[in-house]
Gaussian input, Z-matrix of N, CA and C with variables (Angstrom, degrees):
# hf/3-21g

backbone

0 1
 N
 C     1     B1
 C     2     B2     1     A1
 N     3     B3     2     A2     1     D1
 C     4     B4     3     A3     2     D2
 C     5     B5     4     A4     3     D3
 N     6     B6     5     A5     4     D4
 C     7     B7     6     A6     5     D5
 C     8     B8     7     A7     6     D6
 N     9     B9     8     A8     7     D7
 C    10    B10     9     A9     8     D8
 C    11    B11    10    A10     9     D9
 N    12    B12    11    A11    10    D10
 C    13    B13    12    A12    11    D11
 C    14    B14    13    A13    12    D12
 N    15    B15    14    A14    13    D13
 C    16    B16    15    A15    14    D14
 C    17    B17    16    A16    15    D15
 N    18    B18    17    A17    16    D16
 C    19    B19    18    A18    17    D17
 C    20    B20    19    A19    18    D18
 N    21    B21    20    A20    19    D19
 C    22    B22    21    A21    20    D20
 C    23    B23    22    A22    21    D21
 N    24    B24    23    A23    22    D22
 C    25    B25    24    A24    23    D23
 C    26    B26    25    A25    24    D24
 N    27    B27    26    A26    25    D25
 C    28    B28    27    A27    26    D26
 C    29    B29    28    A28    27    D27
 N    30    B30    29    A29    28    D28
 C    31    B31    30    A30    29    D29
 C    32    B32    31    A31    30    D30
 N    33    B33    32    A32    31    D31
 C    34    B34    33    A33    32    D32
 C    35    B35    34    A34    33    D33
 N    36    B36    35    A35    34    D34
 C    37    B37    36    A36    35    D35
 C    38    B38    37    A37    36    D36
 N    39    B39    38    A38    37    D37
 C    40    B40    39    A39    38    D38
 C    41    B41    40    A40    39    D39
 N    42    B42    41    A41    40    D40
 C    43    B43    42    A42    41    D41
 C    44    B44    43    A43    42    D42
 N    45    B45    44    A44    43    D43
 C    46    B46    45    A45    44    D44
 C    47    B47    46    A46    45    D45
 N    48    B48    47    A47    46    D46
 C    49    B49    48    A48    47    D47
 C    50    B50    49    A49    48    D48
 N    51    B51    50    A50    49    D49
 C    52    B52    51    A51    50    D50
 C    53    B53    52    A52    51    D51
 N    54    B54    53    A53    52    D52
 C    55    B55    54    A54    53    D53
 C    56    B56    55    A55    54    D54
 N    57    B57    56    A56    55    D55
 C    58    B58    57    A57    56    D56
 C    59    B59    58    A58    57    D57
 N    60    B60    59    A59    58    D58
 C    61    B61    60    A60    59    D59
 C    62    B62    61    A61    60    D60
 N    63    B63    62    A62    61    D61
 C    64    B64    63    A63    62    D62
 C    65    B65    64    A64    63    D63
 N    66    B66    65    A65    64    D64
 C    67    B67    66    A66    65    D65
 C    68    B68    67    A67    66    D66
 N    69    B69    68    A68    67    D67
 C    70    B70    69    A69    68    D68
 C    71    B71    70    A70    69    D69
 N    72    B72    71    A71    70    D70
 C    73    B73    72    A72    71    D71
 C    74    B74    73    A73    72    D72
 N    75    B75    74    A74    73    D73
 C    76    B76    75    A75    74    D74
 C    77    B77    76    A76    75    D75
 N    78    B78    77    A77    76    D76
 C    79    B79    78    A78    77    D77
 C    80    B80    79    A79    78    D78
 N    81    B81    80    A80    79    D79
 C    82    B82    81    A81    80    D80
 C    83    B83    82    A82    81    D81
 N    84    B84    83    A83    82    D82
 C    85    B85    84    A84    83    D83
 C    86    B86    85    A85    84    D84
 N    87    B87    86    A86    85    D85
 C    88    B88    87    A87    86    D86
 C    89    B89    88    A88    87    D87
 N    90    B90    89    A89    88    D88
 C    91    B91    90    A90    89    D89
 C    92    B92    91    A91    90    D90
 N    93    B93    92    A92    91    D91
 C    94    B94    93    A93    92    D92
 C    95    B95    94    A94    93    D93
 N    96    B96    95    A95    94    D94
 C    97    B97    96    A96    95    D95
 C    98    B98    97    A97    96    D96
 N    99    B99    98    A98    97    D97
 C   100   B100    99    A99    98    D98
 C   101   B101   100   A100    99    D99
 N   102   B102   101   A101   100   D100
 C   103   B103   102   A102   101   D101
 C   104   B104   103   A103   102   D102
 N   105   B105   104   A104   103   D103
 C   106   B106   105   A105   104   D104
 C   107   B107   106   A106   105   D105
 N   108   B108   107   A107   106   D106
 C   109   B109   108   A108   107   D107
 C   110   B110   109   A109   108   D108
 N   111   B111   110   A110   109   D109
 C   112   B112   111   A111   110   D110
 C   113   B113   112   A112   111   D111
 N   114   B114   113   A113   112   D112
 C   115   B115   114   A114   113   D113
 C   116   B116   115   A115   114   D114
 N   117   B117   116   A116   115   D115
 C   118   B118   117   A117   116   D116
 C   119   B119   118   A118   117   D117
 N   120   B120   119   A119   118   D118
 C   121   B121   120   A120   119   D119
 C   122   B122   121   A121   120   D120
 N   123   B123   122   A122   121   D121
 C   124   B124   123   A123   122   D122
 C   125   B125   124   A124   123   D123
 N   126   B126   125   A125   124   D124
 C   127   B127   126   A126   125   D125
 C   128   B128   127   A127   126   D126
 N   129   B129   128   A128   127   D127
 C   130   B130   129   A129   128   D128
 C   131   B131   130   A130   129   D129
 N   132   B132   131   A131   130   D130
 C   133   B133   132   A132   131   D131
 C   134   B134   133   A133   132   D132
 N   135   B135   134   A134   133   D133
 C   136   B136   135   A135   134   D134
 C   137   B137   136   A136   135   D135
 N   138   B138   137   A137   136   D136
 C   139   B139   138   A138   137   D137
 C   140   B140   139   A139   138   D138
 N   141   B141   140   A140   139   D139
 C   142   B142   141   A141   140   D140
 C   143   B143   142   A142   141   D141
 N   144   B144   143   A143   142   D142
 C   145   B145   144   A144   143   D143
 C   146   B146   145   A145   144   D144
 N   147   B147   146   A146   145   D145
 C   148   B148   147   A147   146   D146
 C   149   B149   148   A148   147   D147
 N   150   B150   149   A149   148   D148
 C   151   B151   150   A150   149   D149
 C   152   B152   151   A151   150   D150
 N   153   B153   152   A152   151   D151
 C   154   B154   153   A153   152   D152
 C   155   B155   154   A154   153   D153
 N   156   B156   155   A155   154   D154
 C   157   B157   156   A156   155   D155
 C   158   B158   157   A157   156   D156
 N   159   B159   158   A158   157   D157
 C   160   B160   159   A159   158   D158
 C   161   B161   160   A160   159   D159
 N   162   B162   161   A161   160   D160
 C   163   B163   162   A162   161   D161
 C   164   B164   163   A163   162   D162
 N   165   B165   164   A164   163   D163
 C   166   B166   165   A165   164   D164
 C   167   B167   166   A166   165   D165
 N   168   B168   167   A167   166   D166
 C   169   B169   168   A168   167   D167
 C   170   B170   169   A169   168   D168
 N   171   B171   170   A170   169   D169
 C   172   B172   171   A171   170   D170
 C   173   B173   172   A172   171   D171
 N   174   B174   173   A173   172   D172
 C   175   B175   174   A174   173   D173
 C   176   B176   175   A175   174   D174
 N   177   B177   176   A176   175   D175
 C   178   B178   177   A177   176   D176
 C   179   B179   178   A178   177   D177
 N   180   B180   179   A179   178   D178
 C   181   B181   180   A180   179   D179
 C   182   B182   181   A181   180   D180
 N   183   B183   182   A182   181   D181
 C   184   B184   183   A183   182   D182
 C   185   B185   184   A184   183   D183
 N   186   B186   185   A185   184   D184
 C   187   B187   186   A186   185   D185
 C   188   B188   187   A187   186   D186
 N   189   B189   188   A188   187   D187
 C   190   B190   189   A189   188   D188
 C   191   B191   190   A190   189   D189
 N   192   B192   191   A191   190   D190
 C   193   B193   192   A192   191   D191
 C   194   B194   193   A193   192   D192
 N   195   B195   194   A194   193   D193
 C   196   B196   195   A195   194   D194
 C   197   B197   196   A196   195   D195
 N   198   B198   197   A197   196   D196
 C   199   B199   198   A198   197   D197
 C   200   B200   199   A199   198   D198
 N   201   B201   200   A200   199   D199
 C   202   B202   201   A201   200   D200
 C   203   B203   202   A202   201   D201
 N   204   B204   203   A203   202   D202
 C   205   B205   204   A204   203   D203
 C   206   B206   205   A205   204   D204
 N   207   B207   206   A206   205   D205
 C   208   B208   207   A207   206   D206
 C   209   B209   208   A208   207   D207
 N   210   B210   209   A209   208   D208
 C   211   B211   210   A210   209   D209
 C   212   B212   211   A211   210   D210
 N   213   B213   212   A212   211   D211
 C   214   B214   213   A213   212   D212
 C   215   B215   214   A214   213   D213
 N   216   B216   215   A215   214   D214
 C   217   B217   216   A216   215   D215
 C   218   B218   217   A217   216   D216
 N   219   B219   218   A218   217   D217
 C   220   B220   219   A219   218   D218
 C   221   B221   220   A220   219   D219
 N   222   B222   221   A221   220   D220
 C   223   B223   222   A222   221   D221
 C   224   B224   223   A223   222   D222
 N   225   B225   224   A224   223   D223
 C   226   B226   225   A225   224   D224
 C   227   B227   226   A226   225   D225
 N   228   B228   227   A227   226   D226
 C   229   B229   228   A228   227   D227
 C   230   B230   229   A229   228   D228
 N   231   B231   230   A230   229   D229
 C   232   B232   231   A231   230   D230
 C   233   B233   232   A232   231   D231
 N   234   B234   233   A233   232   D232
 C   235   B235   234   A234   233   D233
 C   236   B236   235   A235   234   D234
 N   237   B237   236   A236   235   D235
 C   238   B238   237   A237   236   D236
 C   239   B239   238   A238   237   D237
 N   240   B240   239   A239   238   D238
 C   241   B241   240   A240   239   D239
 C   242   B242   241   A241   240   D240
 N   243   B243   242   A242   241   D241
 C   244   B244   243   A243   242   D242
 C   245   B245   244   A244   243   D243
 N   246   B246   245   A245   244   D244
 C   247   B247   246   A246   245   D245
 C   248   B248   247   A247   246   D246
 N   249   B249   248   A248   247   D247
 C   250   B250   249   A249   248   D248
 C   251   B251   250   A250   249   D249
 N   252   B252   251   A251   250   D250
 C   253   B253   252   A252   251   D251
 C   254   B254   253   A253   252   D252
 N   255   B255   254   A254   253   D253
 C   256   B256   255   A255   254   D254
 C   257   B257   256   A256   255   D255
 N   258   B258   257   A257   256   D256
 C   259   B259   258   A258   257   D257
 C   260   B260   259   A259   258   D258
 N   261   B261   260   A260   259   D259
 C   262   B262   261   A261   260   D260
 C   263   B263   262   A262   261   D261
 N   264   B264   263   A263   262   D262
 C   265   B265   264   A264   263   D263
 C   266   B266   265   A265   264   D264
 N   267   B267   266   A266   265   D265
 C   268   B268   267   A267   266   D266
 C   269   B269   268   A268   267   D267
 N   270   B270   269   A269   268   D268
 C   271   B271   270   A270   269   D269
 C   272   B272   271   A271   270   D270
 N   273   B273   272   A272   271   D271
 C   274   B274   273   A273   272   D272
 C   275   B275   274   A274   273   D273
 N   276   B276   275   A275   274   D274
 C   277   B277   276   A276   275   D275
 C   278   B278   277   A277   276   D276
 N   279   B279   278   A278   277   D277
 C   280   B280   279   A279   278   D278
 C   281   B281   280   A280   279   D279
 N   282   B282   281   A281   280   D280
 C   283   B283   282   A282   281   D281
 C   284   B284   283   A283   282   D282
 N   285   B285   284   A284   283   D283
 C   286   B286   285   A285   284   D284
 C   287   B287   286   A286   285   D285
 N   288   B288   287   A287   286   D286
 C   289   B289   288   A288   287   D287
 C   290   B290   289   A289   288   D288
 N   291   B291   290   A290   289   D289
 C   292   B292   291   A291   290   D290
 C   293   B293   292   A292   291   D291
 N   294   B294   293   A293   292   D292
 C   295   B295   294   A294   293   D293
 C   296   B296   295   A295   294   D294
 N   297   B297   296   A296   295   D295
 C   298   B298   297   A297   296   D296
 C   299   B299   298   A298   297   D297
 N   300   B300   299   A299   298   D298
 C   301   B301   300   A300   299   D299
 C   302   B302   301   A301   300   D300
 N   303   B303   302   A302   301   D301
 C   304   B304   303   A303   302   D302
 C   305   B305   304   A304   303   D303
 N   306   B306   305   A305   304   D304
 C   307   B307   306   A306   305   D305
 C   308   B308   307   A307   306   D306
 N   309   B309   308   A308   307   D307
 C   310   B310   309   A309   308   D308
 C   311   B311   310   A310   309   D309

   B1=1.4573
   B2=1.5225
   B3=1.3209
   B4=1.8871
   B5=1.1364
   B6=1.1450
   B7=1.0949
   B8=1.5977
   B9=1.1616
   B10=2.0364
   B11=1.4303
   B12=1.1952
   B13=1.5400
   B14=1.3398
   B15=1.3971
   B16=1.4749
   B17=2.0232
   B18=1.6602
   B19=1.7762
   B20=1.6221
   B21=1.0599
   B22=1.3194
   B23=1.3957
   B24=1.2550
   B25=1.1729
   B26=1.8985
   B27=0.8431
   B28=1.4197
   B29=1.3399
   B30=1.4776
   B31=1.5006
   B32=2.0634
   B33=1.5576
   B34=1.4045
   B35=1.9908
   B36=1.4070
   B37=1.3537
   B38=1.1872
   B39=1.5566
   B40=1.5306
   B41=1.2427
   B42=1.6247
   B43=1.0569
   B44=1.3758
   B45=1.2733
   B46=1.8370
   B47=1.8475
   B48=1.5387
   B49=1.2124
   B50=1.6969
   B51=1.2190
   B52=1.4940
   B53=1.3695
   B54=1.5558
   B55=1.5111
   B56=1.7563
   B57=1.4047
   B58=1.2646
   B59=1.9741
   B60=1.4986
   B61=0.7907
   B62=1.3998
   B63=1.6678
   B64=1.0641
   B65=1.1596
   B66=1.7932
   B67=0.9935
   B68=1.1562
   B69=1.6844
   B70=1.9757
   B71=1.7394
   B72=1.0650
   B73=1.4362
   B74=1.7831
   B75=1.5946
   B76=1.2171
   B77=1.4983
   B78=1.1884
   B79=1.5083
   B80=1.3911
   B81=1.7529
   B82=1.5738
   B83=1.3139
   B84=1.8042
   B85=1.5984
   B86=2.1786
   B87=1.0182
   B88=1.8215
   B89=1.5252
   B90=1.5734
   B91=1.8493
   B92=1.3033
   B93=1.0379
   B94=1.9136
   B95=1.3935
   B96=1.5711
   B97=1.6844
   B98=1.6282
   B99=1.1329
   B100=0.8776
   B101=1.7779
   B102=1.5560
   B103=1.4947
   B104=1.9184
   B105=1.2051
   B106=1.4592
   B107=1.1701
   B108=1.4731
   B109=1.6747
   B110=1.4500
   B111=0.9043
   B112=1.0724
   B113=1.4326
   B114=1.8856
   B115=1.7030
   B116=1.4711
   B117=1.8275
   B118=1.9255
   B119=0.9796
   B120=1.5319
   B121=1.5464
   B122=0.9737
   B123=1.3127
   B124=1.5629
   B125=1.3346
   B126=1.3193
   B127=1.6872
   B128=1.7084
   B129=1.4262
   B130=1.5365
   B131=1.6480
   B132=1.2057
   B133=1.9218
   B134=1.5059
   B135=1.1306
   B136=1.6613
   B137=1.5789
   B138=1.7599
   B139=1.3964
   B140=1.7605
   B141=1.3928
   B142=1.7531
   B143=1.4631
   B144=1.1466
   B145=1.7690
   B146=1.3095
   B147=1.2203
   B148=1.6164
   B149=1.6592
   B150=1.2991
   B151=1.3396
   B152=1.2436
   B153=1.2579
   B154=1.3887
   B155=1.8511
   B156=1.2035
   B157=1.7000
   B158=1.9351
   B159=0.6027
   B160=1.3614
   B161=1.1466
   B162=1.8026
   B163=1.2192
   B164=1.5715
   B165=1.6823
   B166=1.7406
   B167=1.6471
   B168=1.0206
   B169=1.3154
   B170=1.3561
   B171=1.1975
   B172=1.6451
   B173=1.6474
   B174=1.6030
   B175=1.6453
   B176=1.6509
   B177=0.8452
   B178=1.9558
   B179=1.4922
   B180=1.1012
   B181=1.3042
   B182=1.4264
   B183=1.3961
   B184=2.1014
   B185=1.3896
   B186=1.6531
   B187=0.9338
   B188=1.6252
   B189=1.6406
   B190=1.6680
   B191=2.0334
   B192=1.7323
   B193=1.6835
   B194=1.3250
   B195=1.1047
   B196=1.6888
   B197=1.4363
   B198=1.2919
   B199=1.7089
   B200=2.1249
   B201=1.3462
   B202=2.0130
   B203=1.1116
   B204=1.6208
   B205=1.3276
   B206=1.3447
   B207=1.5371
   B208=1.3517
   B209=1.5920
   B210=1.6244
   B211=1.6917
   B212=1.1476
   B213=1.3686
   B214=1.4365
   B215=1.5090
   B216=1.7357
   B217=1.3848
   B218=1.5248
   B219=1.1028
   B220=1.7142
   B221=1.8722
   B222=1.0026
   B223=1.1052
   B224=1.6351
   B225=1.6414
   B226=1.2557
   B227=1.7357
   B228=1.4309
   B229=1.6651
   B230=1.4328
   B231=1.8423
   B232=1.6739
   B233=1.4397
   B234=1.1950
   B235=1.3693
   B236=1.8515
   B237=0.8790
   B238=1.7761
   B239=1.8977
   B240=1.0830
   B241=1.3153
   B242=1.9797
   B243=0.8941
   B244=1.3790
   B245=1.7159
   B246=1.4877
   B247=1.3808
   B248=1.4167
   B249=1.2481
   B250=1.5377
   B251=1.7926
   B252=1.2057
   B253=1.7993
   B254=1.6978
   B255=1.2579
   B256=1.8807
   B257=1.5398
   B258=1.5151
   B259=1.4164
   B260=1.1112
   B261=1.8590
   B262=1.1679
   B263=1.0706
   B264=0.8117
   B265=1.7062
   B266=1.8561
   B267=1.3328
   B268=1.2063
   B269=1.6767
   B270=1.5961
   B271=1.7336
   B272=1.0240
   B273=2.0140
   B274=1.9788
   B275=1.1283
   B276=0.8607
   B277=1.2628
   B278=1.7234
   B279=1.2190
   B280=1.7544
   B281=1.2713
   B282=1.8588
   B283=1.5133
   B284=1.3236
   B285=1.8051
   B286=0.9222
   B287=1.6464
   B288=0.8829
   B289=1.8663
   B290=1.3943
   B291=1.2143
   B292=1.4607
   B293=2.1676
   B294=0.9418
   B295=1.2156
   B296=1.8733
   B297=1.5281
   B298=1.8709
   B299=1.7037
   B300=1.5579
   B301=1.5965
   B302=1.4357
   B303=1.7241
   B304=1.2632
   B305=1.4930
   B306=1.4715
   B307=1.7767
   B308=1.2695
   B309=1.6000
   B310=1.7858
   B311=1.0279
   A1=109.31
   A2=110.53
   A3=118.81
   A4=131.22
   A5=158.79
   A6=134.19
   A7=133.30
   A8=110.37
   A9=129.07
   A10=77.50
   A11=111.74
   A12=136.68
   A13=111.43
   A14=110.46
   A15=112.05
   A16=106.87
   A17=81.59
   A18=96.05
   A19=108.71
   A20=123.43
   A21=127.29
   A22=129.20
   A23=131.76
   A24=139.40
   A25=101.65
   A26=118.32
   A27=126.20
   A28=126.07
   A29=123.58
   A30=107.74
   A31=105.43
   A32=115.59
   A33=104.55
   A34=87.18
   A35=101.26
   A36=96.38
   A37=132.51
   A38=124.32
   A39=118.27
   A40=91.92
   A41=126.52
   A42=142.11
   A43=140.43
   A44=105.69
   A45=83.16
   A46=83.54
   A47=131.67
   A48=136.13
   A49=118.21
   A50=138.71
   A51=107.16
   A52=87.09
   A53=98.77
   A54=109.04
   A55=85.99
   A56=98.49
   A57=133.92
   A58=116.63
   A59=123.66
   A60=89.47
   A61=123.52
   A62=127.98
   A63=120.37
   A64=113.05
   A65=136.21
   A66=154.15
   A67=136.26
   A68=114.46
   A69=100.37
   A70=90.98
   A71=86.60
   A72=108.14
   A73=100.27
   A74=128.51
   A75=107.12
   A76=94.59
   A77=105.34
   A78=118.31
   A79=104.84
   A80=106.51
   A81=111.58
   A82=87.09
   A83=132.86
   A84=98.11
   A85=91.12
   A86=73.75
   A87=87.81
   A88=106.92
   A89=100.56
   A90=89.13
   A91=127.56
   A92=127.18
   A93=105.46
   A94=100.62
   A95=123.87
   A96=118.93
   A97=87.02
   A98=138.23
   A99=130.29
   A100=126.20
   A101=97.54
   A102=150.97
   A103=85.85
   A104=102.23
   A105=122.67
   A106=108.71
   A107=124.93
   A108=129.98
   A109=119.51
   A110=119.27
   A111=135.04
   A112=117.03
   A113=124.36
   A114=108.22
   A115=79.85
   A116=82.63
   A117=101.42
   A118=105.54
   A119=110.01
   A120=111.48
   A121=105.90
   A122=121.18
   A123=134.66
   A124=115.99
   A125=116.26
   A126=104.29
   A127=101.38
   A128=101.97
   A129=97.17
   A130=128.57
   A131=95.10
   A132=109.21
   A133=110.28
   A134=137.13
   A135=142.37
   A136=116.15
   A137=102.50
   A138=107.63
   A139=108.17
   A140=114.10
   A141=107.65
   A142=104.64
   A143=116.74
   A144=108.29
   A145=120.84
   A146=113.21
   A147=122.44
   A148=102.08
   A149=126.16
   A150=117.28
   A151=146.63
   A152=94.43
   A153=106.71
   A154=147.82
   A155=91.01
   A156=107.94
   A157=120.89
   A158=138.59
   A159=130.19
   A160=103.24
   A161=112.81
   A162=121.68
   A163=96.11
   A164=111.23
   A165=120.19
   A166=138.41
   A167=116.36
   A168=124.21
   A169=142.52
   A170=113.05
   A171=115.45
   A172=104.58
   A173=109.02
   A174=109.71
   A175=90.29
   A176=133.85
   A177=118.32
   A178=115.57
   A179=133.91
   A180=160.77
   A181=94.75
   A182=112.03
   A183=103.76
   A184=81.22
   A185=115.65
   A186=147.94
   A187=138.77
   A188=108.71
   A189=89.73
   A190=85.43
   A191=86.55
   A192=102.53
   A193=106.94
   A194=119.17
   A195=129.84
   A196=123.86
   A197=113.10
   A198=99.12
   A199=94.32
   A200=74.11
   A201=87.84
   A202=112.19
   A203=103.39
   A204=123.76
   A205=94.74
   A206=101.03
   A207=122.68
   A208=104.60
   A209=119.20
   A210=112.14
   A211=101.59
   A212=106.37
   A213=135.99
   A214=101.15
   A215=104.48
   A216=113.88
   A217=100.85
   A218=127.64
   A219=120.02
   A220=105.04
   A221=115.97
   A222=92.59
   A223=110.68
   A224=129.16
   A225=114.85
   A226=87.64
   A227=99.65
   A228=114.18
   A229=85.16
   A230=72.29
   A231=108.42
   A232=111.83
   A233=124.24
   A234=130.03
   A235=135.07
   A236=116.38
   A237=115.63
   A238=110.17
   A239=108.33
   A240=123.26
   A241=123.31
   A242=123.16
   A243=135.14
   A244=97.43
   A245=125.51
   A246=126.88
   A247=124.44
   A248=108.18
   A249=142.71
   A250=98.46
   A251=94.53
   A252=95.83
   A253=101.74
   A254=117.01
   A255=120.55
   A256=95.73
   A257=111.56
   A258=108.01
   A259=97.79
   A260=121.67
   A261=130.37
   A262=139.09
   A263=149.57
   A264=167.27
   A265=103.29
   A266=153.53
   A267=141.58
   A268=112.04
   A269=107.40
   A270=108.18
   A271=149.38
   A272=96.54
   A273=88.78
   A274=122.28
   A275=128.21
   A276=162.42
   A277=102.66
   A278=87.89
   A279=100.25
   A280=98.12
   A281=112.41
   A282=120.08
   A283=109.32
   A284=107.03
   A285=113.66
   A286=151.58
   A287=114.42
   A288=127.19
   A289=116.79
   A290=115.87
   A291=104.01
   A292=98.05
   A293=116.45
   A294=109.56
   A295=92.39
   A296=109.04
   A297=131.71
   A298=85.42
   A299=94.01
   A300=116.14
   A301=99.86
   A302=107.28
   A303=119.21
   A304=92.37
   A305=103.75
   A306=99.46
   A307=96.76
   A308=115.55
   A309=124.56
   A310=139.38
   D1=134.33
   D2=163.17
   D3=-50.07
   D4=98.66
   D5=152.30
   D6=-39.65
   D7=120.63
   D8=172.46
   D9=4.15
   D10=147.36
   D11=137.59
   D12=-72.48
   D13=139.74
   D14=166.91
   D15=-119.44
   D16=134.36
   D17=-163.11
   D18=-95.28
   D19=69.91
   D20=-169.06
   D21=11.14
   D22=22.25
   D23=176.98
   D24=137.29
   D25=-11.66
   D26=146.54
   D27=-37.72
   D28=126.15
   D29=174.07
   D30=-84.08
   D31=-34.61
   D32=168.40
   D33=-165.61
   D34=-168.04
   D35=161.18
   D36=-67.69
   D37=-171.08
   D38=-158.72
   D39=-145.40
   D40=146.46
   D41=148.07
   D42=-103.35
   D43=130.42
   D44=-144.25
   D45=-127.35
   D46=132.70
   D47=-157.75
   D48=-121.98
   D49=134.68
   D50=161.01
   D51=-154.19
   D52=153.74
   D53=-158.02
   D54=-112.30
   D55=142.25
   D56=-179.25
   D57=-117.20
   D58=-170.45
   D59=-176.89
   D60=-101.25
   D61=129.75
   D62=-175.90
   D63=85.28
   D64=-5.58
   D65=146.91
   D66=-137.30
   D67=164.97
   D68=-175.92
   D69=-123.52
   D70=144.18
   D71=-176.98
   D72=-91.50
   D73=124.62
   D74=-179.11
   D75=-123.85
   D76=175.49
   D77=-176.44
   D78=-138.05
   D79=130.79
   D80=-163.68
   D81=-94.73
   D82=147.28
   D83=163.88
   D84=-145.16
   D85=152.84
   D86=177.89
   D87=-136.16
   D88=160.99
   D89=171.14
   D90=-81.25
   D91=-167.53
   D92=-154.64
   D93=-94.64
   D94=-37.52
   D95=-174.47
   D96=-102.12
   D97=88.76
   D98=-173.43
   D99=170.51
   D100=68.73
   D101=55.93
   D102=-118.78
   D103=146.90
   D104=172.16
   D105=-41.43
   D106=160.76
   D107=176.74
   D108=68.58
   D109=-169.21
   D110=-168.77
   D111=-83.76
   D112=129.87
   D113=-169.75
   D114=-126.61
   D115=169.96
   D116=159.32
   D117=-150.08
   D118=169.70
   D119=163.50
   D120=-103.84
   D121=156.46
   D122=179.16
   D123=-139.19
   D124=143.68
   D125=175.18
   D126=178.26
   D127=-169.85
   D128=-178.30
   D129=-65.30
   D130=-43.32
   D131=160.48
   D132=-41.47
   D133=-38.41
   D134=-178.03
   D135=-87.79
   D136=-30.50
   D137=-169.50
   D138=92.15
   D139=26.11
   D140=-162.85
   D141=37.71
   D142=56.37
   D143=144.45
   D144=-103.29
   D145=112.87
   D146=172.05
   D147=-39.52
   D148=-54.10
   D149=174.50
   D150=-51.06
   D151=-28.78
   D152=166.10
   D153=-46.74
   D154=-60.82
   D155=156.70
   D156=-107.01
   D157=60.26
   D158=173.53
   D159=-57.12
   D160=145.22
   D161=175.39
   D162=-77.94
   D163=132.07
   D164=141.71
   D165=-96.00
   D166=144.70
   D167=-179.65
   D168=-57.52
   D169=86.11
   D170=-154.46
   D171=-66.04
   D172=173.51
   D173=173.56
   D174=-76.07
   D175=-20.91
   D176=-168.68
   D177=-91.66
   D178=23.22
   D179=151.63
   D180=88.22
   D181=47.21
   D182=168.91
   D183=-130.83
   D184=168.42
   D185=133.57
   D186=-91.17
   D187=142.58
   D188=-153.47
   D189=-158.63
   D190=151.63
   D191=169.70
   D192=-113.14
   D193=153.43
   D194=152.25
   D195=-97.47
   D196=129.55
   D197=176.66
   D198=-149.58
   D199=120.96
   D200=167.38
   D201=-88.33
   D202=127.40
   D203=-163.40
   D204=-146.57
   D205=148.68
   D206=-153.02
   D207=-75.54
   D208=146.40
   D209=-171.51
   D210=-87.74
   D211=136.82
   D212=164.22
   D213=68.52
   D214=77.63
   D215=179.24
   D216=-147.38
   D217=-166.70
   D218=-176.82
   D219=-142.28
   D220=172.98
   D221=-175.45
   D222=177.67
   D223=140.52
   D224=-144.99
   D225=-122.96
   D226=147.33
   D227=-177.57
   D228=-157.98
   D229=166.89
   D230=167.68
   D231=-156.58
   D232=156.77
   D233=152.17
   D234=-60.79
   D235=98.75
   D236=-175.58
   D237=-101.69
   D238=87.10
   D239=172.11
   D240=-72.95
   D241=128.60
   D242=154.60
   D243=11.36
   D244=139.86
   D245=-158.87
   D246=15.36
   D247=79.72
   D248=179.13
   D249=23.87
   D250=44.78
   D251=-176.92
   D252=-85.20
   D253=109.57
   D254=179.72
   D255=-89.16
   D256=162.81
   D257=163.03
   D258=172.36
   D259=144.89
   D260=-175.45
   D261=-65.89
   D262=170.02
   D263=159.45
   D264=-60.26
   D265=109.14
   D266=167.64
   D267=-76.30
   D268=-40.56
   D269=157.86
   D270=-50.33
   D271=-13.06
   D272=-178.38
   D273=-89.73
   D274=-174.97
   D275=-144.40
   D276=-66.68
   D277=-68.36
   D278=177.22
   D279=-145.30
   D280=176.77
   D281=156.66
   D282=-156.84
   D283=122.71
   D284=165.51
   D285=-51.84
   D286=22.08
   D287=-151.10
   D288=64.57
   D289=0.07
   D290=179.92
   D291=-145.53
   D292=-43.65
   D293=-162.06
   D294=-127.60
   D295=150.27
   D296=173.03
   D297=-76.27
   D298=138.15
   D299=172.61
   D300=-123.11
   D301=145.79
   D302=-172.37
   D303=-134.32
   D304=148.19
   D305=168.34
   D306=-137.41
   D307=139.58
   D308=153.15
   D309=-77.76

């Protein structure tokens, strides 16, 4: 098992939401070196494909995905970082013992 990530002055990642129509568009966001390499989100909406969302590099020194997801639905992710390192979300919603839950 991992130990917590520590987010350089971060308390964890952020979820950041805005509802559109008939859906909310969310935004995963972490800081940019922070865990090193390359991240994604993954979850049932993608099918767990690491390819799918990759985190990008904002001008405000985080990195972040977007994914539209249907309103008022629930929905299970995780983070998959650089050497198959997974790890949760501390902002969502809920967590099941195994996977971060988000709802719209």
């Amino acid at each position: 098992m991992h130990e917590p990530l520590a987010f350089d002055g971060w308390r964890s990642p952020v979820l950041e939401r805005k509802r559109l129509k008939g859906k909310t568009r969310v935004t995963f966001v972490l800081p940019e070196n922070s865990p090193e390499g390359p991240v994604s989100v993954v979850g049932d909406f993608n099918h767990w494909n690491p390819a799918a969302h990759p985190l990008e590099p904002r001008g405000d020194g985080t990195r972040a995905a977007n994914v539209s997801l249907p309103a008022h639905s629930s929905h299970s992710f995780r983070y998959l970082a650089a050497g198959d390192y997974w790890f949760d979300d501390e902002t969502a919603d809920h967590h099941d013992g195994t996977n971060s839950r988000i709802n719209t």
